[in-house]
PDB file with SEQRES, HELIX, SHEET and CRYST1 records, atoms N, CA, C and O in Angstrom:
SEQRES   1 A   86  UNK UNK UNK UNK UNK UNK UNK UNK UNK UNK UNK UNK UNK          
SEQRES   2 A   86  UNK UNK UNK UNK UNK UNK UNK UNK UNK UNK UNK UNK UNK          
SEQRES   3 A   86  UNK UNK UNK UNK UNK UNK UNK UNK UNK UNK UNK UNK UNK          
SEQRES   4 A   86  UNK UNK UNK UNK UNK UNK UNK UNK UNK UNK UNK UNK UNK          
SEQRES   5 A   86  UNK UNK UNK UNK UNK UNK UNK UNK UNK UNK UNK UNK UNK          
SEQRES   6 A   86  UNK UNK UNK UNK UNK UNK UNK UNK UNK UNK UNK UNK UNK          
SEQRES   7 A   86  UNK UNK UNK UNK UNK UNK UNK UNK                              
HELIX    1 AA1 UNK A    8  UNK A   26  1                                  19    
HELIX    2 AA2 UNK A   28  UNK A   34  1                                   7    
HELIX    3 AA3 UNK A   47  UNK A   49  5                                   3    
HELIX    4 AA4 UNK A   52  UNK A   61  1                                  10    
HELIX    5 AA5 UNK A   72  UNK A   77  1                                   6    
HELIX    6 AA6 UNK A   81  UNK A   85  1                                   5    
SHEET    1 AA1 2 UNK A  38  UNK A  43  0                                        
SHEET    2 AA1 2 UNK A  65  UNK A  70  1                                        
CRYST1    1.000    1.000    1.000  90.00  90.00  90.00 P 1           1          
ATOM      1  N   UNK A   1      54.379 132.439-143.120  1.00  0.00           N  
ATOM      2  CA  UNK A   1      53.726 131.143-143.110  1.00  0.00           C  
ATOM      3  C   UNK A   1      53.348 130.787-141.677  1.00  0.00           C  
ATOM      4  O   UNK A   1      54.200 131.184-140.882  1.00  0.00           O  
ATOM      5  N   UNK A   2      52.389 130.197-141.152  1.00  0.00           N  
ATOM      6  CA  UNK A   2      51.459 129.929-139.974  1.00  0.00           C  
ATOM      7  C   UNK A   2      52.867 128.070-140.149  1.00  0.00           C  
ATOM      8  O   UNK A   2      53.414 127.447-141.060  1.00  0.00           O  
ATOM      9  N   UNK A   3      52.796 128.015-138.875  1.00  0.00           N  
ATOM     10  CA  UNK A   3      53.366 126.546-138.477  1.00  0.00           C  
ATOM     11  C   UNK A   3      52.168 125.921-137.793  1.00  0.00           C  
ATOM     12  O   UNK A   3      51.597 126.484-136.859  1.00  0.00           O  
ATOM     13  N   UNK A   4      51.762 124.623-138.325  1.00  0.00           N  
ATOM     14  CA  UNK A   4      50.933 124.084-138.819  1.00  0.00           C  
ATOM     15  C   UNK A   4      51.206 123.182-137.357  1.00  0.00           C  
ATOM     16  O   UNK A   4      52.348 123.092-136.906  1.00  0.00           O  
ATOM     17  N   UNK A   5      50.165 122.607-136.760  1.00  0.00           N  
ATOM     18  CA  UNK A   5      50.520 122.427-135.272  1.00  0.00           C  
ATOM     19  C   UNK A   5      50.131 120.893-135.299  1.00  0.00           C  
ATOM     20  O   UNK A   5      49.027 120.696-135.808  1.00  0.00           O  
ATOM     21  N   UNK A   6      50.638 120.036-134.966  1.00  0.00           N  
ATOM     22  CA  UNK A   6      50.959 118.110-134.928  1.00  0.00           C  
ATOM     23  C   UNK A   6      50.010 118.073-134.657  1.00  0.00           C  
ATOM     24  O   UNK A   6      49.553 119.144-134.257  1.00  0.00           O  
ATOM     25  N   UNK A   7      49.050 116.848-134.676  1.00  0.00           N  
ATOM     26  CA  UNK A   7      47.793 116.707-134.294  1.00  0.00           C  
ATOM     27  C   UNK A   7      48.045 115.825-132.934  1.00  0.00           C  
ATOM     28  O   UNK A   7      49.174 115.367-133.106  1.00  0.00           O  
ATOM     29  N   UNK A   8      47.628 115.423-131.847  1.00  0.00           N  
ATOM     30  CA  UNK A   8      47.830 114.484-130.543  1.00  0.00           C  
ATOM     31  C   UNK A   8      48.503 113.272-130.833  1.00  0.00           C  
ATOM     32  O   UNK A   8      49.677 113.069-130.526  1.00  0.00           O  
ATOM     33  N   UNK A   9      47.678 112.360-131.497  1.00  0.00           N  
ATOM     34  CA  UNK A   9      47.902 111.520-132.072  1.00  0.00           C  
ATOM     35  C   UNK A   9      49.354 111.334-132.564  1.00  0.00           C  
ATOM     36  O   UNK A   9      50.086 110.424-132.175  1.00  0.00           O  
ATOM     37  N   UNK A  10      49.729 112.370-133.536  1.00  0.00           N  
ATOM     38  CA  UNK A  10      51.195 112.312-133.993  1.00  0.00           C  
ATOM     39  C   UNK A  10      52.122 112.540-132.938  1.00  0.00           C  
ATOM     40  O   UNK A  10      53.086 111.773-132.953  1.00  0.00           O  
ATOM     41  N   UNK A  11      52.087 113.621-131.769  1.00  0.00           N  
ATOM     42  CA  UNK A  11      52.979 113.922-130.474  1.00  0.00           C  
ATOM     43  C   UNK A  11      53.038 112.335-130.046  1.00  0.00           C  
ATOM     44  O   UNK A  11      54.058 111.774-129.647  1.00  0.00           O  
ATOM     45  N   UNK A  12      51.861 111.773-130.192  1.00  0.00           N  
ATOM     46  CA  UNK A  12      51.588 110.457-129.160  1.00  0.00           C  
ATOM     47  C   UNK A  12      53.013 109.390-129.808  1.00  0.00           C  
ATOM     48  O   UNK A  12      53.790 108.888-128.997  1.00  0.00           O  
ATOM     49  N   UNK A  13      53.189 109.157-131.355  1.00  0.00           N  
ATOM     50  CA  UNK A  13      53.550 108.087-132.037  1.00  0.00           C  
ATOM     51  C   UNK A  13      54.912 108.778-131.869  1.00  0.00           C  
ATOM     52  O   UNK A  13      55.840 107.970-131.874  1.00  0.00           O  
ATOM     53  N   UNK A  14      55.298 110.149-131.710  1.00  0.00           N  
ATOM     54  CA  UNK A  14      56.915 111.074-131.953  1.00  0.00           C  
ATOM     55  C   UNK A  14      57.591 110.549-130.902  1.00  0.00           C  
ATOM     56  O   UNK A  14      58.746 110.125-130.947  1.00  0.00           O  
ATOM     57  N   UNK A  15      56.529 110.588-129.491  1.00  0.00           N  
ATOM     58  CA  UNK A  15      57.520 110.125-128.212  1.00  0.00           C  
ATOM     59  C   UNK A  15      57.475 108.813-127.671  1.00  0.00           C  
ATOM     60  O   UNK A  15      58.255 108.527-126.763  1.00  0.00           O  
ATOM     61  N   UNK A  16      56.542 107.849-128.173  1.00  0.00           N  
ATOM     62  CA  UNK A  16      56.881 106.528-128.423  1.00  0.00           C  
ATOM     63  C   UNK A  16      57.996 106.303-129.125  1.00  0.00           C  
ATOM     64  O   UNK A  16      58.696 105.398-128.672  1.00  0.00           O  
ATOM     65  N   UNK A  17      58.402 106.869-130.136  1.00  0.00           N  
ATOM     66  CA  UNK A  17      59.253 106.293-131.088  1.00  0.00           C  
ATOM     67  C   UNK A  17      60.647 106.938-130.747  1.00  0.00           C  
ATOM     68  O   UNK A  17      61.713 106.392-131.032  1.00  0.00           O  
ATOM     69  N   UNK A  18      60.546 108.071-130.153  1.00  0.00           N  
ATOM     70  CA  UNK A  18      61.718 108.348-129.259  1.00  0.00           C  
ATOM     71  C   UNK A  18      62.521 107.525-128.391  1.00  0.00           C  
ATOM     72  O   UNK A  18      63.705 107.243-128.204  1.00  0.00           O  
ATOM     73  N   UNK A  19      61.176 107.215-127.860  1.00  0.00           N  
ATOM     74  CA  UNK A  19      61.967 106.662-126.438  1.00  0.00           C  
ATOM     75  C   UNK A  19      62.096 105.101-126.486  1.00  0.00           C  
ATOM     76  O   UNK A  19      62.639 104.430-125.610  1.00  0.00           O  
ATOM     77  N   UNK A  20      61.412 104.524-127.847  1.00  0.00           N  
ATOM     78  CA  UNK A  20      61.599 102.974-128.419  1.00  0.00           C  
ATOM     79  C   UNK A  20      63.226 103.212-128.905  1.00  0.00           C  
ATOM     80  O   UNK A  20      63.881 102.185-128.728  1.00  0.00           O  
ATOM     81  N   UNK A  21      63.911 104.191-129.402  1.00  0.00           N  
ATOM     82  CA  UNK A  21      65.213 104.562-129.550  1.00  0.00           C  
ATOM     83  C   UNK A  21      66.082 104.373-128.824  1.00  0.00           C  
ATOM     84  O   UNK A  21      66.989 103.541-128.823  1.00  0.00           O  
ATOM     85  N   UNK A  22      65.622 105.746-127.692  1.00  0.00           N  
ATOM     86  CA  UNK A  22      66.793 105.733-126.235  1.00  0.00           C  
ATOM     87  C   UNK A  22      66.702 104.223-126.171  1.00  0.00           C  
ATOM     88  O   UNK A  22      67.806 103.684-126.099  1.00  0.00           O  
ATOM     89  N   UNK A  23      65.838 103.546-126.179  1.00  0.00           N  
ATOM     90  CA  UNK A  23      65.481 102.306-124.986  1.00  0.00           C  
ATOM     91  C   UNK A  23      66.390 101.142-125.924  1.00  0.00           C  
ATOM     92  O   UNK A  23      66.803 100.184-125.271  1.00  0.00           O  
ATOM     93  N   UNK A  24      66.735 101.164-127.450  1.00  0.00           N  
ATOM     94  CA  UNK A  24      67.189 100.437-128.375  1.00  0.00           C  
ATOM     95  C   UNK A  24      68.895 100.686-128.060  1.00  0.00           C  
ATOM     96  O   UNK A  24      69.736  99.821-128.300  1.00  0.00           O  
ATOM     97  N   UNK A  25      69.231 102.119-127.445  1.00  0.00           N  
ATOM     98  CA  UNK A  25      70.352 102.516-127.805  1.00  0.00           C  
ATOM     99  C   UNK A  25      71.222 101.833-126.400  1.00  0.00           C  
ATOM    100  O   UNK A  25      72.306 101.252-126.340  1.00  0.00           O  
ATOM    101  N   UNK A  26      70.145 102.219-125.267  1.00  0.00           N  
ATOM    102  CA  UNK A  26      70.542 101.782-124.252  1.00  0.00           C  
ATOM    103  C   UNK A  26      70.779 100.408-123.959  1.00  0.00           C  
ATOM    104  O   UNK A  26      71.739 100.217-123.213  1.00  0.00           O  
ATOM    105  N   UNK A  27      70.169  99.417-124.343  1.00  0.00           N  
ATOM    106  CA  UNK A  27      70.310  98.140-124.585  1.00  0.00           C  
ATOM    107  C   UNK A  27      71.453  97.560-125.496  1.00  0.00           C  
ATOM    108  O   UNK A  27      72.047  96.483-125.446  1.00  0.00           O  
ATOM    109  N   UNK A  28      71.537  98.403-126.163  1.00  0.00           N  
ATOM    110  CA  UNK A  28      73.155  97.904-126.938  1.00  0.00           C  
ATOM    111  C   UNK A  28      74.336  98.581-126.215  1.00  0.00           C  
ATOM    112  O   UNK A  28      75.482  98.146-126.324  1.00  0.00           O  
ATOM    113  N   UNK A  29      73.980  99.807-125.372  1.00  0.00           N  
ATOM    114  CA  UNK A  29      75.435 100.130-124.591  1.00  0.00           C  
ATOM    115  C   UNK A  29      75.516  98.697-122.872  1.00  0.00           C  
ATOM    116  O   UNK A  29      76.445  98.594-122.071  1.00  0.00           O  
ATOM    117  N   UNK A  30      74.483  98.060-122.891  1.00  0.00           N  
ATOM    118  CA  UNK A  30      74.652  97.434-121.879  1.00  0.00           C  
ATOM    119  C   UNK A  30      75.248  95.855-122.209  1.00  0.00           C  
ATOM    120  O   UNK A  30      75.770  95.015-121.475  1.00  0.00           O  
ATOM    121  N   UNK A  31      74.891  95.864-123.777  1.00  0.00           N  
ATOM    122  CA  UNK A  31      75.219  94.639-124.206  1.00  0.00           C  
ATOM    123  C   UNK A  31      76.629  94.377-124.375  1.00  0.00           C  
ATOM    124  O   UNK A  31      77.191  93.291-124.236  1.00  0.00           O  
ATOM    125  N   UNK A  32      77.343  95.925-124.813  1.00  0.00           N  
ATOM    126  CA  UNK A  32      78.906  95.757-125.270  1.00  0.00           C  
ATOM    127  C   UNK A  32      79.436  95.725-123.629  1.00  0.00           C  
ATOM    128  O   UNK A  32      80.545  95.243-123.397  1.00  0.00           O  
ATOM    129  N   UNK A  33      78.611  96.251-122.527  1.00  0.00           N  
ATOM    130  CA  UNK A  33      79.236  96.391-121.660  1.00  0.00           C  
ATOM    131  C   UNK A  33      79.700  95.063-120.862  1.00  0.00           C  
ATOM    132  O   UNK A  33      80.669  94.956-120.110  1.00  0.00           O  
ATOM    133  N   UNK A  34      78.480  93.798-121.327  1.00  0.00           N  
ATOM    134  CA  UNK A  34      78.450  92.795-120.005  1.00  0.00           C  
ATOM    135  C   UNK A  34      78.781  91.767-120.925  1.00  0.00           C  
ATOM    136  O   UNK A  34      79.079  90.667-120.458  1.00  0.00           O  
ATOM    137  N   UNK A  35      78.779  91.975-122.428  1.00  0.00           N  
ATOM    138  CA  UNK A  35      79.463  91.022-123.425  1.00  0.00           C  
ATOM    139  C   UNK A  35      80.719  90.265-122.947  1.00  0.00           C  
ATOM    140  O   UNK A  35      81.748  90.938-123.023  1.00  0.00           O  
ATOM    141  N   UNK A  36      80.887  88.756-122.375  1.00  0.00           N  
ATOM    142  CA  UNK A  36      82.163  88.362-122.514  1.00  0.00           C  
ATOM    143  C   UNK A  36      82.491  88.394-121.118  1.00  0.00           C  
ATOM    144  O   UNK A  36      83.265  87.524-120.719  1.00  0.00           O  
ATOM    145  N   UNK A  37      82.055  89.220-120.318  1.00  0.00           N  
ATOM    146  CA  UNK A  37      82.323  89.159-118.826  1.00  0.00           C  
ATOM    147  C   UNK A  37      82.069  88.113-118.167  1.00  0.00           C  
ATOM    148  O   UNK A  37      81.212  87.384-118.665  1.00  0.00           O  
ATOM    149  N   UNK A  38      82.723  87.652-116.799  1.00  0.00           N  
ATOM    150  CA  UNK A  38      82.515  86.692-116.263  1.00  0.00           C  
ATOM    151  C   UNK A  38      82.263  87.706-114.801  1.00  0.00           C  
ATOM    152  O   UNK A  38      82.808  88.714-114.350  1.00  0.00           O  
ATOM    153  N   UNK A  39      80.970  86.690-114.317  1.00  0.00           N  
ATOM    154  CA  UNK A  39      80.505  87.616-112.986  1.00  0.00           C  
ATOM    155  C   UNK A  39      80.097  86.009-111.990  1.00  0.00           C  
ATOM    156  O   UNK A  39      79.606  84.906-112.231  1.00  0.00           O  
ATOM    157  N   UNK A  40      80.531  86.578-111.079  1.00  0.00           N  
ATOM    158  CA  UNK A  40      80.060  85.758-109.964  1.00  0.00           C  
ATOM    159  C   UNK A  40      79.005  86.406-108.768  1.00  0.00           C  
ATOM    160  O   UNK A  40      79.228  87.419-108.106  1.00  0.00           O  
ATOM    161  N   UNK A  41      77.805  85.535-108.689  1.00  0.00           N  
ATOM    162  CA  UNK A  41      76.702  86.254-107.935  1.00  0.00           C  
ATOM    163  C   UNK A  41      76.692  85.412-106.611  1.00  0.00           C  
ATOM    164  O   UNK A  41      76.687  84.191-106.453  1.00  0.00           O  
ATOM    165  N   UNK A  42      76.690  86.297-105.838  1.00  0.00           N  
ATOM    166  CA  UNK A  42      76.927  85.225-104.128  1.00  0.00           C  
ATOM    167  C   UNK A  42      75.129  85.478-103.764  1.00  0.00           C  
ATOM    168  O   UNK A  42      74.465  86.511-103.669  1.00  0.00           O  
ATOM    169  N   UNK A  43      74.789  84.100-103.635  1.00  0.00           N  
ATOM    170  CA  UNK A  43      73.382  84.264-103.278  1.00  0.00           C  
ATOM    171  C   UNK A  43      73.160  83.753-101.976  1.00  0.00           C  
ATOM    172  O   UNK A  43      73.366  82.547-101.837  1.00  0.00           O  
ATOM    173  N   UNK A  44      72.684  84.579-100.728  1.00  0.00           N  
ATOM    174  CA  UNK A  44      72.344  84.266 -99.358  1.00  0.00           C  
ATOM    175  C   UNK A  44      70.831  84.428 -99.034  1.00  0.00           C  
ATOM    176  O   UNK A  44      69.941  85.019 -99.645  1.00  0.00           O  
ATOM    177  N   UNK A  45      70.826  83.584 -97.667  1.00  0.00           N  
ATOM    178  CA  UNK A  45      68.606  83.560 -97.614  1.00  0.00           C  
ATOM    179  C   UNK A  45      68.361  84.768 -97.441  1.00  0.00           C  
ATOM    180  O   UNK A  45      69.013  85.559 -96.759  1.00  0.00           O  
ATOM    181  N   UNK A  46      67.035  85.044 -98.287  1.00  0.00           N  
ATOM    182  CA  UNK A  46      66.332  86.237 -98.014  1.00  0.00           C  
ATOM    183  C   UNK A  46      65.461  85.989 -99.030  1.00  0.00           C  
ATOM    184  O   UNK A  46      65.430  84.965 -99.713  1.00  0.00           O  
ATOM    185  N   UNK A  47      64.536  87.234 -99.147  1.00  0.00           N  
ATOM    186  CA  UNK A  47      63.405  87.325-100.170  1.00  0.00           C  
ATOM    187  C   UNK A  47      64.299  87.924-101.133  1.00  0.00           C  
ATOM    188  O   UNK A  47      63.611  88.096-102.139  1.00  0.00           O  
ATOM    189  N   UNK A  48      65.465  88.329-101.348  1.00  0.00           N  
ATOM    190  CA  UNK A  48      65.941  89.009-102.282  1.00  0.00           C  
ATOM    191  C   UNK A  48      66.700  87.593-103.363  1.00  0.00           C  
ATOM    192  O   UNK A  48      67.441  87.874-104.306  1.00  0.00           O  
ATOM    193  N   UNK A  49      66.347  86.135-103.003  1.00  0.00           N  
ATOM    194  CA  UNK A  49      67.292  85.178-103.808  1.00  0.00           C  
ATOM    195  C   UNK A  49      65.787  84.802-104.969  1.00  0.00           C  
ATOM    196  O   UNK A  49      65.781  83.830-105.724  1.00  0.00           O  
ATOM    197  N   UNK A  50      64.873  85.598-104.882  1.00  0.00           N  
ATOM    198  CA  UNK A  50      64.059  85.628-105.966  1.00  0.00           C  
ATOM    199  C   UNK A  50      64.138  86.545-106.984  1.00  0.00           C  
ATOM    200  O   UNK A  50      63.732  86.256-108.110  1.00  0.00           O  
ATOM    201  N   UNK A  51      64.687  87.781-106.684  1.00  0.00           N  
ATOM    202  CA  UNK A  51      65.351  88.834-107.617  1.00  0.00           C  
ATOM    203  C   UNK A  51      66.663  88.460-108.391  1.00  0.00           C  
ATOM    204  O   UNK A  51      66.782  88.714-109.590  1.00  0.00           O  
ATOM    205  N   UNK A  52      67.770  87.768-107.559  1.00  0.00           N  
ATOM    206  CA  UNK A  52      68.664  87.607-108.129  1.00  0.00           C  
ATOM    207  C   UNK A  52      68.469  86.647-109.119  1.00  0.00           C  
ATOM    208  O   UNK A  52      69.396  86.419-109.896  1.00  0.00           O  
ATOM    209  N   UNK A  53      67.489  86.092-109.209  1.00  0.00           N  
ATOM    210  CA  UNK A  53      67.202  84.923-110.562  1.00  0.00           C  
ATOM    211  C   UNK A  53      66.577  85.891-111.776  1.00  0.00           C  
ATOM    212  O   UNK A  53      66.784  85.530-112.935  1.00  0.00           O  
ATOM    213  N   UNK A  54      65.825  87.097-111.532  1.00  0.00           N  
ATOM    214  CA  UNK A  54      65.718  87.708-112.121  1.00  0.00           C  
ATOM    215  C   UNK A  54      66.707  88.487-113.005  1.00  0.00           C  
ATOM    216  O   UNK A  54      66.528  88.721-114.200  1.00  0.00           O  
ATOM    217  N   UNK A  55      68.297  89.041-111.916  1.00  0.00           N  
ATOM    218  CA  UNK A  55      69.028  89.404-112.926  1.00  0.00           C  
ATOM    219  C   UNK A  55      69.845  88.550-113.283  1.00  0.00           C  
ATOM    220  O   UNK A  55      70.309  88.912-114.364  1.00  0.00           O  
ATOM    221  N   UNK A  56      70.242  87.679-112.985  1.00  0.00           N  
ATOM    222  CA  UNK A  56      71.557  86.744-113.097  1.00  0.00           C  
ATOM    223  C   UNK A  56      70.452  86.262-114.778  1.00  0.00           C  
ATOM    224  O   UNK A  56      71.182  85.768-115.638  1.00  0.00           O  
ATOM    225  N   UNK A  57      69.408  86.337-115.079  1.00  0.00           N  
ATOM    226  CA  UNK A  57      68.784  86.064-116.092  1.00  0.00           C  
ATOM    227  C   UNK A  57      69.203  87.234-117.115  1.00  0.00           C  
ATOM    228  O   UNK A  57      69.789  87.005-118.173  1.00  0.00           O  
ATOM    229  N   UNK A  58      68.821  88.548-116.660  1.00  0.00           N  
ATOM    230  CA  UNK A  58      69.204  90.017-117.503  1.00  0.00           C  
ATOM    231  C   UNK A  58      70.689  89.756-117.811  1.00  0.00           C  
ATOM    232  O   UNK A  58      70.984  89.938-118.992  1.00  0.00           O  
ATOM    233  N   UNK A  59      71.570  89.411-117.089  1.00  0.00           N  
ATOM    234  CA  UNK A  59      72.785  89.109-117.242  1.00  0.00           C  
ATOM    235  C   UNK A  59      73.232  88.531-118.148  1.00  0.00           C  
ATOM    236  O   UNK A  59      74.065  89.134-118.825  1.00  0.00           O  
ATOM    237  N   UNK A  60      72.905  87.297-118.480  1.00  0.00           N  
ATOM    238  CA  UNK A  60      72.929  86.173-119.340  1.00  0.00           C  
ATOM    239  C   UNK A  60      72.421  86.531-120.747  1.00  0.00           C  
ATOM    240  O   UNK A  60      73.100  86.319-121.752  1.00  0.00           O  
ATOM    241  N   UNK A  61      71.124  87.114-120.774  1.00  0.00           N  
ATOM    242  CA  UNK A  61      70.961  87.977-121.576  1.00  0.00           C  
ATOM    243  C   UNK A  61      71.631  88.780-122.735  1.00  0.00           C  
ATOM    244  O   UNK A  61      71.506  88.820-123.959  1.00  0.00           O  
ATOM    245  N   UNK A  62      72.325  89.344-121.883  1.00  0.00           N  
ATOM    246  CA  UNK A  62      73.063  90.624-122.129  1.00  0.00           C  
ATOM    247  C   UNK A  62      74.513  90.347-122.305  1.00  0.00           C  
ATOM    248  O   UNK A  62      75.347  91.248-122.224  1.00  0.00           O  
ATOM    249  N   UNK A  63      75.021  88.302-122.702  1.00  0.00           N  
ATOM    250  CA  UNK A  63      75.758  88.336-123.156  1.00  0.00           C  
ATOM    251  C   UNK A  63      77.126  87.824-121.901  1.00  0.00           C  
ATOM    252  O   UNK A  63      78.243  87.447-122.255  1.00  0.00           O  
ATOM    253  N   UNK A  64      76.653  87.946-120.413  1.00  0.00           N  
ATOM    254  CA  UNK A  64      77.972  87.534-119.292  1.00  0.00           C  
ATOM    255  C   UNK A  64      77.891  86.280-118.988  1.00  0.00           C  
ATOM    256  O   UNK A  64      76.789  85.732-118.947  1.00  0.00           O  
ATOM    257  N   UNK A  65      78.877  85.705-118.760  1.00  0.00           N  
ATOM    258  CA  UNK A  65      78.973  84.335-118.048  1.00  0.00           C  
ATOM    259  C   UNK A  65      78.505  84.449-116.808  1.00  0.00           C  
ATOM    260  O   UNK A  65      79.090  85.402-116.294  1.00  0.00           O  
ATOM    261  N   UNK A  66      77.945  84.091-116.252  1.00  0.00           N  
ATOM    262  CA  UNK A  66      77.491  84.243-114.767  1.00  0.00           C  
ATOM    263  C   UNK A  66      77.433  82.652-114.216  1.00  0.00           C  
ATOM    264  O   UNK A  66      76.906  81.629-114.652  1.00  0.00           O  
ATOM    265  N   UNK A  67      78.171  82.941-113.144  1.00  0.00           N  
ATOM    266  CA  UNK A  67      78.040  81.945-112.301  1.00  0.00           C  
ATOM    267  C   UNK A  67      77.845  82.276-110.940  1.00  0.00           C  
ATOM    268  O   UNK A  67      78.349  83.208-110.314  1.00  0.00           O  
ATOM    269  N   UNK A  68      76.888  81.220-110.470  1.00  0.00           N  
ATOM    270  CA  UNK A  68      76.119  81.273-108.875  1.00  0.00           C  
ATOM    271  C   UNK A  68      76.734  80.580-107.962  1.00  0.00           C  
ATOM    272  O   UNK A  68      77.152  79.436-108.141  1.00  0.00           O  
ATOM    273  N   UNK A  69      76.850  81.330-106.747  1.00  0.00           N  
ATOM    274  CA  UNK A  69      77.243  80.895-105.756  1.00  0.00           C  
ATOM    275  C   UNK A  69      76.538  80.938-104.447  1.00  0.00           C  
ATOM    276  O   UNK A  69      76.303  82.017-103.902  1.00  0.00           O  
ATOM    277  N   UNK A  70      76.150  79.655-103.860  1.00  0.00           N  
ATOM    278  CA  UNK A  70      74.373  79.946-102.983  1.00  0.00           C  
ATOM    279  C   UNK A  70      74.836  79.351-101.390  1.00  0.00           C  
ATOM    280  O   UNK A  70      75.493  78.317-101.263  1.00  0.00           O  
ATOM    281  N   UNK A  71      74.459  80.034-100.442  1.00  0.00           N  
ATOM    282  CA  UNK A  71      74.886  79.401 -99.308  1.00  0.00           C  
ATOM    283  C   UNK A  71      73.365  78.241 -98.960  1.00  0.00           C  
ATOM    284  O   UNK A  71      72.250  78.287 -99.480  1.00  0.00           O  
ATOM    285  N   UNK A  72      73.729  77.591 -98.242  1.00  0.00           N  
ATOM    286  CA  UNK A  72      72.874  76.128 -98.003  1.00  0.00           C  
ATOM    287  C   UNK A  72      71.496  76.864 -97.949  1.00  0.00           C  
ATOM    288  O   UNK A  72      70.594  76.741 -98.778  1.00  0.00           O  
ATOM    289  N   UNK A  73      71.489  77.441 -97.130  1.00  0.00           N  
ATOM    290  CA  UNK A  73      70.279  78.148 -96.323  1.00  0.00           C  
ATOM    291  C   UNK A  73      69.220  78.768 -98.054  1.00  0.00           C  
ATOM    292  O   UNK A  73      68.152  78.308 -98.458  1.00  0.00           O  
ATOM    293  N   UNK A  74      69.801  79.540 -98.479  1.00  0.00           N  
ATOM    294  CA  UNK A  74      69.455  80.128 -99.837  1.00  0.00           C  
ATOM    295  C   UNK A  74      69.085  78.551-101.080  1.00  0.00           C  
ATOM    296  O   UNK A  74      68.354  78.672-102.063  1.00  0.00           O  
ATOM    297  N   UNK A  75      69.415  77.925-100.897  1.00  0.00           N  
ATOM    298  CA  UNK A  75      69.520  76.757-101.446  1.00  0.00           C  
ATOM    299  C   UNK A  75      68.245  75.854-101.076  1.00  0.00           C  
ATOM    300  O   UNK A  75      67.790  74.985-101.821  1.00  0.00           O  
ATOM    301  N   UNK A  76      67.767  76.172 -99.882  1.00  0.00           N  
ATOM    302  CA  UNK A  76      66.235  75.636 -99.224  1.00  0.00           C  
ATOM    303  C   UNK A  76      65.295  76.473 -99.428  1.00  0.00           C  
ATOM    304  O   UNK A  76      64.151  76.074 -99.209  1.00  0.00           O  
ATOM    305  N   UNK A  77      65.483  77.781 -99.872  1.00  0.00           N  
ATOM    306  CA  UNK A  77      64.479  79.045-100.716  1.00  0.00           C  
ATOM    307  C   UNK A  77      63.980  78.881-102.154  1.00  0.00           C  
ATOM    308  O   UNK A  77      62.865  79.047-102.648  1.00  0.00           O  
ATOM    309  N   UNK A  78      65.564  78.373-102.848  1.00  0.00           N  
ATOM    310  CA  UNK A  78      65.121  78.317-104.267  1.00  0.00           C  
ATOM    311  C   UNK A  78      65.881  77.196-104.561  1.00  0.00           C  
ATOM    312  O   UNK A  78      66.707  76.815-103.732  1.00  0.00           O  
ATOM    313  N   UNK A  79      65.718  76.545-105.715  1.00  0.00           N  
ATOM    314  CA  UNK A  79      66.367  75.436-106.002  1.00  0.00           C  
ATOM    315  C   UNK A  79      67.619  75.850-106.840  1.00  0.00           C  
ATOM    316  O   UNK A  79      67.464  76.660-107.755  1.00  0.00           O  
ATOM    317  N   UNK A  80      69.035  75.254-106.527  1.00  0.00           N  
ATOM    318  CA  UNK A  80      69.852  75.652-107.314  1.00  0.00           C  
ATOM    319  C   UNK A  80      69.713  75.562-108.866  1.00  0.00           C  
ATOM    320  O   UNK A  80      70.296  76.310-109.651  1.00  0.00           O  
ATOM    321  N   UNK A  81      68.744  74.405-109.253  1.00  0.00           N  
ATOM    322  CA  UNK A  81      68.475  74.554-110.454  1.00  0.00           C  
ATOM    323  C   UNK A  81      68.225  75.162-111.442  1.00  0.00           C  
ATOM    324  O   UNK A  81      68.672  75.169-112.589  1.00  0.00           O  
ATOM    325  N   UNK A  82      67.187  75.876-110.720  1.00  0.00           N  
ATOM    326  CA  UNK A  82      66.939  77.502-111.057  1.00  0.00           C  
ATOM    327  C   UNK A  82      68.113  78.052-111.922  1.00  0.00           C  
ATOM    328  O   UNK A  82      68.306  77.613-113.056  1.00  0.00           O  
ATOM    329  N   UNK A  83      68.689  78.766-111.513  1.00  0.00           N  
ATOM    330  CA  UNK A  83      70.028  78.649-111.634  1.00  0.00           C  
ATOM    331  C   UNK A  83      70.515  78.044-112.501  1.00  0.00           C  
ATOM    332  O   UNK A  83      70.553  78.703-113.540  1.00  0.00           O  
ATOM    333  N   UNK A  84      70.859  77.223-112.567  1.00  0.00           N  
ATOM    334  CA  UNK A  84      71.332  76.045-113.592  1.00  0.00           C  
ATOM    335  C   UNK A  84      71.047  76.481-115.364  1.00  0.00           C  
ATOM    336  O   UNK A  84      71.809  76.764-116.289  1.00  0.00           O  
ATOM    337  N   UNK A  85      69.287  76.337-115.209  1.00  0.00           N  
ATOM    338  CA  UNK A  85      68.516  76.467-116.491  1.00  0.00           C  
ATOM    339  C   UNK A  85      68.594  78.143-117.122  1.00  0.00           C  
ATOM    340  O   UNK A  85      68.079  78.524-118.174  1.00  0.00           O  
ATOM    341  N   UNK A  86      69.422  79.013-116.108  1.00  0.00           N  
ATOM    342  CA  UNK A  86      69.178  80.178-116.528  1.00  0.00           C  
ATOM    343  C   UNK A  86      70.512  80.552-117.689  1.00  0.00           C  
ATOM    344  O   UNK A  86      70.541  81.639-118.267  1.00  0.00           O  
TER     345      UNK A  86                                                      
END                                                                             
């Protein structure tokens, strides 16, 4: 018998749907991981107290208590509120 060869299209939808998997599986090993945890994020000035709103958000997310901790200076960058609502 000749093996009958996937058409593009189908390779295209096989490794989408693969990696919609990994990406499903991985998201639940991060969820049991940060489930229930309590994390404290020390936030100081820089351009980087715009990222940390980004994860302290993934965090929350994913199920951790997170609480912020901002020195003054970092506090005139972003509003602690920020924060707050996340």
């Amino acid at each position: 018998k000749s093996k009958k060869a996937l058409n593009p299209d189908m390779n295209l939808q096989l490794a989408l749907f693969a990696r919609f998997v990994k990406i499903f599986f991985m998201q639940n090993q991060l969820e049991s991981a940060f489930s229930g945890r309590k994390i404290v994020v020390g936030v100081c000035s820089s351009i980087a107290v715009y990222k940390s709103a980004e994860l302290v958000s993934a965090m929350v997310k994913l199920g951790a208590d997170v609480s912020v901790v901002m020195t003054e200076n970092a506090a005139r960058l972003m509003s602690p509120r920020i924060f707050q609502t996340l």
